[in-house]
C-alpha positions, 0 to 999 in steps of 0.5 A: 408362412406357408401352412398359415395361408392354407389355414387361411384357404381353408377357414375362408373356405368353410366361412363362405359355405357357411354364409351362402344358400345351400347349394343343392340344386335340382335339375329339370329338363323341360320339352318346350318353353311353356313347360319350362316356365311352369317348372319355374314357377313351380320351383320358386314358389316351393324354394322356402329361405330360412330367415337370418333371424333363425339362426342359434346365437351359438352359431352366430358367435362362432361364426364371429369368432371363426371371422376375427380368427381370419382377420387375425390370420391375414394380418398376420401373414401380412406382418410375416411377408413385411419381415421375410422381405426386410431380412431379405433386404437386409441379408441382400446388402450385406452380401453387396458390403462384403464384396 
């Protein structure tokens, strides 16, 4: 159970930076507020977003894929957890039988 939630942590991981912007950012440092309102503008008029509609279909489907996998996994885990505790429940009321 244990080595499918790191594969879990991992998969849910790599699906997020998949799904969010890039994170390479750029610091500027700004003498007064004027400037840093130009640096601003200047940043966010040359910020360019690449439209959805761009990405390959190949991508598209293993990024679905890699989705159900994880769907898959969690549910999964949960089913192993709902075992583990009614064997535990159950080994836990034979040893109360016996003594």
């Amino acid at each position: 159970m244990q080595s499918e939630r790191k594969k879990i942590e991992k998969l849910t991981a790599v699906l997020h930076s998949v799904e969010n912007h890039p994170s390479n950012r750029h610091i500027y440092y700004a003498e007064d507020r004027e400037e840093a309102r130009e640096l601003q503008s200047q940043a966010s008029e040359s910020r360019v977003t690449p439209p959805s509609g761009d990405i390959p279909d190949l991508i598209k489907r293993k990024t679905v894929a890699s989705y159900r996998e994880l769907e898959a996994r969690k549910s999964r885990v949960n089913k192993l957890k709902k075992l583990y505790m009614e064997m535990s429940l159950k080994k836990e009321l034979q040893v109360r039988v016996i003594f």
